[in-house]
DOKOLKOL-390077 format. One record per residue (C-alpha): x, z, y; residue number from 1; residue in three letters. Coordinates in steps of 0.05 Angstrom, whole numbers, plus 5000, padded with zeros to 4 digits. Layout:
x/z/y/i/aa
X/Z/Y/NUM/ala
...
//
This chain:
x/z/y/i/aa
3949/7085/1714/1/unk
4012/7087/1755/2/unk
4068/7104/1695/3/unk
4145/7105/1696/4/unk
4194/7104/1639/5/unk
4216/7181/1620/6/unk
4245/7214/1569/7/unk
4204/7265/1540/8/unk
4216/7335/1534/9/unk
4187/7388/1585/10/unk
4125/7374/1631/11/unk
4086/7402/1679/12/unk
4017/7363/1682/13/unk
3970/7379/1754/14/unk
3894/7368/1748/15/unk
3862/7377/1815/16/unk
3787/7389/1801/17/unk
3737/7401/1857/18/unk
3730/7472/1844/19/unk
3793/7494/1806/20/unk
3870/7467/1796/21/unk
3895/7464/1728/22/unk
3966/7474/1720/23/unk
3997/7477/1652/24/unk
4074/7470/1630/25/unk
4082/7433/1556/26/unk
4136/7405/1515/27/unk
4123/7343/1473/28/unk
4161/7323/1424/29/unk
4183/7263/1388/30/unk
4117/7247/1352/31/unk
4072/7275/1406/32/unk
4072/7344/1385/33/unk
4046/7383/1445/34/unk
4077/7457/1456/35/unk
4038/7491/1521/36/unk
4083/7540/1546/37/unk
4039/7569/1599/38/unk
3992/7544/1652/39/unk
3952/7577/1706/40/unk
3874/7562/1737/41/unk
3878/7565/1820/42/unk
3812/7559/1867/43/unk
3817/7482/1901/44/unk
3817/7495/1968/45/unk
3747/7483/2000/46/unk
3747/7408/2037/47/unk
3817/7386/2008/48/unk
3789/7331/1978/49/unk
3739/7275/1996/50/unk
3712/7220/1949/51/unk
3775/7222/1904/52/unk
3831/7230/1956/53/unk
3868/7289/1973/54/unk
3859/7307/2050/55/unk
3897/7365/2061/56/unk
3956/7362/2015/57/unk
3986/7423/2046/58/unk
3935/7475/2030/59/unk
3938/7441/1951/60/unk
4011/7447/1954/61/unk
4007/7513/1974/62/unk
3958/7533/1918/63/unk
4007/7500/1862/64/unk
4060/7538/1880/65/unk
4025/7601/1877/66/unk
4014/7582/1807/67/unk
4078/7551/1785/68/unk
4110/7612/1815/69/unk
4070/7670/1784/70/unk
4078/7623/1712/71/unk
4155/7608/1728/72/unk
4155/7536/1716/73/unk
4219/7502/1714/74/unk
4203/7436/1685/75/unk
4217/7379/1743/76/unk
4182/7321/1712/77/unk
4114/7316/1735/78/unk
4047/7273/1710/79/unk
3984/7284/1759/80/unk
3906/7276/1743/81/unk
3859/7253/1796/82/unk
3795/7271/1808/83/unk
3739/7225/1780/84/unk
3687/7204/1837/85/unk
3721/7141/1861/86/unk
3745/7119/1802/87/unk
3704/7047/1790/88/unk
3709/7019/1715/89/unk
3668/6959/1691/90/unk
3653/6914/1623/91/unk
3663/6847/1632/92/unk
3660/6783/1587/93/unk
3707/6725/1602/94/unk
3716/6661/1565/95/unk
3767/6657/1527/96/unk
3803/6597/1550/97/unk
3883/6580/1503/98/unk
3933/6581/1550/99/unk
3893/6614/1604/100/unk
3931/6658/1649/101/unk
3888/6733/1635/102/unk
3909/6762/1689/103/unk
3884/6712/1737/104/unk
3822/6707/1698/105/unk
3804/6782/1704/106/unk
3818/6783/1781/107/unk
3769/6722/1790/108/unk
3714/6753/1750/109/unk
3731/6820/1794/110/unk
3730/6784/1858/111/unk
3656/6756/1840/112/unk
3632/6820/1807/113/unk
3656/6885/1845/114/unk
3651/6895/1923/115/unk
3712/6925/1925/116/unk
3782/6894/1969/117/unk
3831/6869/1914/118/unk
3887/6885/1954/119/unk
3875/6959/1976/120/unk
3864/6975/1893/121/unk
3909/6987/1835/122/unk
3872/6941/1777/123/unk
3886/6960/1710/124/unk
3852/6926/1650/125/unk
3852/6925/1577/126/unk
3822/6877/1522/127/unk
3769/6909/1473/128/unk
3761/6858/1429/129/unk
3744/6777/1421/130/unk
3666/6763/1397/131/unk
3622/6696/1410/132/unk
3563/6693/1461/133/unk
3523/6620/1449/134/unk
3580/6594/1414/135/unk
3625/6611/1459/136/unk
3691/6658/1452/137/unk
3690/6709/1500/138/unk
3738/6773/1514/139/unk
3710/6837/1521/140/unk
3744/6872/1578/141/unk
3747/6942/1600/142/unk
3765/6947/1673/143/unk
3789/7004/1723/144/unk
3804/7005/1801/145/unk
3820/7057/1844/146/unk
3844/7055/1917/147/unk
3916/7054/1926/148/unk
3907/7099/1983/149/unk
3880/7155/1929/150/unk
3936/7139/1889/151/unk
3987/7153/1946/152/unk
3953/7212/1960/153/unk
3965/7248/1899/154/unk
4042/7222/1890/155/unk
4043/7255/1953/156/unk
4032/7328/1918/157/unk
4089/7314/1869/158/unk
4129/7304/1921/159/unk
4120/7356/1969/160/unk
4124/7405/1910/161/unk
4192/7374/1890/162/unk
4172/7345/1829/163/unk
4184/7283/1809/164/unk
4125/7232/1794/165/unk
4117/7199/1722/166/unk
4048/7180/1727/167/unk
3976/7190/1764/168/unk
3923/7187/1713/169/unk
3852/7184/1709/170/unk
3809/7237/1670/171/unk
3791/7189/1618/172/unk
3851/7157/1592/173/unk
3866/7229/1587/174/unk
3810/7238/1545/175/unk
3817/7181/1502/176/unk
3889/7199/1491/177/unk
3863/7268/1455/178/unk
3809/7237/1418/179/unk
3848/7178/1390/180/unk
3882/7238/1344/181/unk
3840/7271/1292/182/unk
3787/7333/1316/183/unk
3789/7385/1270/184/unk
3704/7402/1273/185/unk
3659/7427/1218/186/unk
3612/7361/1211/187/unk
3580/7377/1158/188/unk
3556/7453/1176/189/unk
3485/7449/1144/190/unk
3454/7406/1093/191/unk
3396/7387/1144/192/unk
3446/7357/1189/193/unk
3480/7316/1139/194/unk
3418/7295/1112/195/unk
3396/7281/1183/196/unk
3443/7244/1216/197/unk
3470/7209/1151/198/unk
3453/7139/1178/199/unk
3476/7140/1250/200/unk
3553/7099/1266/201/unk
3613/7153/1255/202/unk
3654/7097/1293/203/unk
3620/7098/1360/204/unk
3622/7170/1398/205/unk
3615/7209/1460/206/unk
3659/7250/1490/207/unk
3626/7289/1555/208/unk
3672/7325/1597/209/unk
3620/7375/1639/210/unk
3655/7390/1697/211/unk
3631/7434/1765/212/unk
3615/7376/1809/213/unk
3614/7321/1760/214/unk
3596/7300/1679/215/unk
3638/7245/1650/216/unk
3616/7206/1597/217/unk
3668/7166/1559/218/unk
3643/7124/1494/219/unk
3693/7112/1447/220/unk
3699/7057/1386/221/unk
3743/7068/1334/222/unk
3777/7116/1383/223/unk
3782/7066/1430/224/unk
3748/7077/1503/225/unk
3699/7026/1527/226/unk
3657/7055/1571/227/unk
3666/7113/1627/228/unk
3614/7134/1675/229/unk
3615/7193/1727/230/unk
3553/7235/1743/231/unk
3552/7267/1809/232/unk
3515/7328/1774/233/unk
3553/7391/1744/234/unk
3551/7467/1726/235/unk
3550/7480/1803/236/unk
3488/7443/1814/237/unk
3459/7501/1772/238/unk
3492/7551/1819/239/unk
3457/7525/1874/240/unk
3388/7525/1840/241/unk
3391/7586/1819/242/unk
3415/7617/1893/243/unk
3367/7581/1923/244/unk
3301/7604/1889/245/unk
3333/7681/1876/246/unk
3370/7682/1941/247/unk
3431/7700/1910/248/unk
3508/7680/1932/249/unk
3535/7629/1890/250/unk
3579/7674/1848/251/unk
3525/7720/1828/252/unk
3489/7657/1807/253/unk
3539/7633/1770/254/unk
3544/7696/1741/255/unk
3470/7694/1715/256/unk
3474/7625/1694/257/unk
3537/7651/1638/258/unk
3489/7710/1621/259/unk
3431/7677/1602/260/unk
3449/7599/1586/261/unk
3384/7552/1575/262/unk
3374/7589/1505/263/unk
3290/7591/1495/264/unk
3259/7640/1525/265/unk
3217/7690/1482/266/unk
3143/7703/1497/267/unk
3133/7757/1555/268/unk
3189/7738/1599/269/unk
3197/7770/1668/270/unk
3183/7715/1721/271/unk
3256/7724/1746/272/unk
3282/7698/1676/273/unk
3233/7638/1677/274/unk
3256/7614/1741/275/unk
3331/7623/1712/276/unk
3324/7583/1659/277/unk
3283/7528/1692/278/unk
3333/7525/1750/279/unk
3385/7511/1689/280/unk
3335/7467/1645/281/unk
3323/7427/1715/282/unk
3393/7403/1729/283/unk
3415/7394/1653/284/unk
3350/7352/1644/285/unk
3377/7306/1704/286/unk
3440/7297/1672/287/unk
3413/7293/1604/288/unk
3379/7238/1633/289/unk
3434/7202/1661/290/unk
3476/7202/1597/291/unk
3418/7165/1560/292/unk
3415/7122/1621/293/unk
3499/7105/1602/294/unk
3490/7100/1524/295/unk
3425/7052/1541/296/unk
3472/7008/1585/297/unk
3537/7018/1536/298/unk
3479/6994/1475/299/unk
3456/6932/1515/300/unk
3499/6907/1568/301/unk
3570/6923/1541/302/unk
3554/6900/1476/303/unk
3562/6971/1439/304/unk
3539/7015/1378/305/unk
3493/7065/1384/306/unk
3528/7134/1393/307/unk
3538/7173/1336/308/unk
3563/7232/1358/309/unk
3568/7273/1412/310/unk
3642/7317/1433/311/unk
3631/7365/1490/312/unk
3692/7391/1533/313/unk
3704/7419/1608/314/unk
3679/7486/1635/315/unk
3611/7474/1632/316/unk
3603/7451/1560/317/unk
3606/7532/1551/318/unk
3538/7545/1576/319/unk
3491/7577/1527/320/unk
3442/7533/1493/321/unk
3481/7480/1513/322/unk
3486/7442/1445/323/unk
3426/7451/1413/324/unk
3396/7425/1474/325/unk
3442/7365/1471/326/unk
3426/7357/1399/327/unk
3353/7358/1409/328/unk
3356/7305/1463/329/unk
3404/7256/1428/330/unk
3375/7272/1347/331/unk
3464/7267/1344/332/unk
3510/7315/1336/333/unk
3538/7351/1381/334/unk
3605/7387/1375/335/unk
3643/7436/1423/336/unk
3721/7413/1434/337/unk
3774/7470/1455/338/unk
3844/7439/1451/339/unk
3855/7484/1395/340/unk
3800/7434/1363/341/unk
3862/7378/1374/342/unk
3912/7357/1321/343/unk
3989/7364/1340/344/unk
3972/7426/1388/345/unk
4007/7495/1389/346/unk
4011/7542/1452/347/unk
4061/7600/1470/348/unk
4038/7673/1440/349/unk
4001/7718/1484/350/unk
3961/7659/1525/351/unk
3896/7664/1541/352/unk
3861/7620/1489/353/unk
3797/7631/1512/354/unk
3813/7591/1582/355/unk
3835/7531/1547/356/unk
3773/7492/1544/357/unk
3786/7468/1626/358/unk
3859/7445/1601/359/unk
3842/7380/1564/360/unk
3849/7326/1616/361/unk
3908/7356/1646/362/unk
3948/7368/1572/363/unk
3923/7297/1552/364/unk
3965/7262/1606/365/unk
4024/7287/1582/366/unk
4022/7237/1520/367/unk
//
């Protein structure tokens, strides 16, 4: 949101999640080519951040240079990804008046339309595209605002880790960055797919980012974003259920919830492994529910296609049973994302590819 003029060449790009830090190291070269040298996965210190902000930038600090240390970083240049809860984004139609100053136009229509104080937030906006409503031309505008404050907070991190700031960018222009380049999936793995979902838009798709503490849904047409929408539901939701009704500690939950996923059960199941998997079924059904609730608003109040398609990325799109799940909800389908899913991407020999699925956001703001 916040960028400054740089020359490309060697990054290192910061996403600060609720439960883990993402620190990777790239090169990017003249046409966007993305070469990860390393990166490294720290624990986010517990209470370090509060709706969005960063509240104890020491103990973060501290953590990233753990990591940059045991990786040997040496790039200086330094792009930063906030965390997603207090990031407010809205569709709006204004007319679309010659001559008309759009900047001043967009601020009005904030001003009467989001609670939020104009002055204390960093506005960004974008035009989707011109259509008529009664006649009328109206502009179809995607809008974002975040506290300045928030902002602040993570320049602040650069900074005390002697980096310098390029930008602070939210998770889904990150995400929209990645899927404006072509994903190399398998769409057409079975004839009953192709047969089945032969009629829905291939223009208009989802990308859901499951993350620990939240699910971000970002709609995309023709690989542009117009709609984003954080869930306050995630993987460690499930954690919770399942430590709560097996009084377990939340790692050995978490644990069980990688063994056994939200595959079906088969008949004669212990009642342990029932209450597992409807612990699991429980939460995904609440999210699952609030994605429809997003494509249904998306549909009819932004003036969008029906989704087509469904990406999945972030930690939690790895639970078992996941996608069939997904594609049994939506009748869509639904395909995993790893980076290595991404044109233009190549990392260093001997990395551990099997970790890059939680890299996505914080590679996609080096672009």
């Amino acid at each position: 949101m916040v960028t400054l003029p740089f020359i490309k060449n060697s990054l290192i790009s910061i996403d600060i999640g609720f439960r883990n830090i993402k620190i990777v190291e790239v090169k990017v070269g003249k046409n966007n080519e993305i070469f990860i040298k390393n990166f490294g996965i720290a624990s986010t210190p517990k209470g370090s951040i509060k709706n969005g902000a960063i509240k104890d930038v020491k103990s973060v600090t501290n953590e990233i240079k753990k990591v940059m240390n045991e990786i040997n970083v040496k790039a200086k240049n330094a792009k930063i990804v906030m965390s997603g809860t207090n990031i407010i984004s809205r569709i709006f139609l204004i007319d679309h008046i010659p001559g008309q100053d759009l900047s001043v136009a967009v601020r009005n229509t904030i001003s009467q339309n989001m609670p939020i104080d104009m002055d204390a937030h960093q506005i960004d906006y974008k035009v989707l595209q011109e259509l008529k409503e009664n006649g009328s031309s109206k502009l179809k505008v995607f809008v974002t605002a975040v506290l300045k404050s928030i902002i602040q907070s993570y320049i602040d991190i650069l900074i005390e880790l002697g980096l310098k700031p390029i930008s602070v960018d939210i998770p889904a222009n990150s995400t929209a960055k990645f899927f404006n380049r072509d994903i190399m999936v398998n769409e057409n793995e079975t004839w009953f797919k192709k047969k089945k979902y032969s009629r829905l838009s291939r223009n208009t798709f989802a990308v859901i980012d499951f993350g620990s503490e939240t699910t971000i849904v970002n709609i995309l047409r023709d690989r542009v974003l117009e709609f984003n929408k954080v869930i306050l539901r995630g993987s460690s939701n499930i954690d919770e259920a399942i430590a709560e009704k097996l009084f377990k500690k939340l790692d050995e939950a978490e644990r069980i919830k990688k063994i056994n996923g939200m595959e079906i059960l088969e008949t004669n199941v212990s009642e342990e492994q029932e209450i597992i998997y409807q612990c699991i079924k429980g939460v995904i059904d609440d999210i699952a529910k609030q994605i429809y609730q997003c494509f249904e608003f998306y549909e009819k109040r932004c003036y969008g296609d029906k989704v087509g398609k469904i990406y999945i990325i972030g930690g939690g799109s790895l639970l078992k049973g996941l996608r069939d799940y997904l594609e049994d909800v939506f009748t869509v389908p639904v395909y995993p994302v790893s980076l290595l899913s991404i044109e233009g991407i190549e990392i260093n020999q001997g990395l551990d590819s099997e970790r890059l699925n939680y890299l996505i956001n914080s590679v996609g703001i080096t672009l």
